[in-house]
C-alpha positions, -999 to +999 in steps of 0.1 A: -549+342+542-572+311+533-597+332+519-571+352+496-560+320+484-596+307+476-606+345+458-573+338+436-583+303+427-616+319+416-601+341+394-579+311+376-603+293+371-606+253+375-581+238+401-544+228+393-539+193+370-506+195+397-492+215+422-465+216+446-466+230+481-439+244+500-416+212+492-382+210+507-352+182+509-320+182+519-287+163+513-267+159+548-261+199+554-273+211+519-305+222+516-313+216+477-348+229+475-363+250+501-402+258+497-407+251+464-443+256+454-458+259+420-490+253+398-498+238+364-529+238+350-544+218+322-532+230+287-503+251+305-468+240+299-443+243+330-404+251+323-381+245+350-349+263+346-315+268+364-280+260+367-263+225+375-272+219+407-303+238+416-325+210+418-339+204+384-334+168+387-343+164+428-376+180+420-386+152+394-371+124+413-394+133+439-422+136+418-414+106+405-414+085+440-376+082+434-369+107+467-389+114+496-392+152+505-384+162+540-414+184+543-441+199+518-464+179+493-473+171+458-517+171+446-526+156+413-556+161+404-571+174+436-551+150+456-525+147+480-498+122+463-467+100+475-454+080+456-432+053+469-416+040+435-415+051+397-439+022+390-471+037+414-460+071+393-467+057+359-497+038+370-509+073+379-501+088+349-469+104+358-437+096+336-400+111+335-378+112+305-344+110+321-320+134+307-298+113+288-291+127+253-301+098+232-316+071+247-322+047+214-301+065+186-319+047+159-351+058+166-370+090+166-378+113+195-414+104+200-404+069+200-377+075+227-401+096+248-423+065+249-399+035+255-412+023+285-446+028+281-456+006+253-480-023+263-461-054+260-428-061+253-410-054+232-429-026+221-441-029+182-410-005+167-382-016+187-358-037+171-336-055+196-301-027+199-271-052+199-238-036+220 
């Protein structure tokens, strides 16, 4: 089996940017994902669909260090991550863009994909939003 996996590695060439491995959580009795693996490669874009429900959402937030999984793990670049918070994730390059529809109305969508991650505070093109 090990040296299957190794002769198909070969054949895709350099290692996975991030993978997951047989990850599964659960919620009291409801199992939400169940061995969930997967690959993504540098310059490959990853889509995850499905219906409300299916675990779109659980799978980021553990990504993310928001949820712990029950079993299975996460490897960035070549190694085995946990993150414990959404702050260790974005140190280590990893950021979510949570699915609200429009975060800052006023501003484009690259700037609302970056809120957050601007050195400083406020970042330069934010203009302070009064409610």
């Amino acid at each position: 089996m090990e040296n299957e996996r190794n002769e198909h590695a070969a054949l895709r060439g350099p290692a996975a940017v991030l993978s997951c491995e047989s990850l599964c959580l659960g919620y009291e009795k409801r199992e939400v994902l169940h061995g969930l693996s997967f690959e993504l490669h540098e310059g490959e874009c990853l889509c995850v669909l499905g219906e409300n429900g299916a675990g779109k959402s659980t799978l980021m937030k553990c990504l993310f260090g928001i949820y712990s999984v029950d079993s299975g793990e996460f490897i960035l670049d070549g190694k085995k991550i946990h993150f414990t918070g959404s702050k260790q994730a974005m140190n280590n390059g990893v950021s979510m863009v949570h699915q609200e529809l429009i975060q800052v109305p006023t501003r484009s969508v690259m700037e609302n994909f970056w809120l957050g991650r601007f050195p400083g505070f406020p970042p330069p093109f934010v203009n302070h939003v009064k409610m």
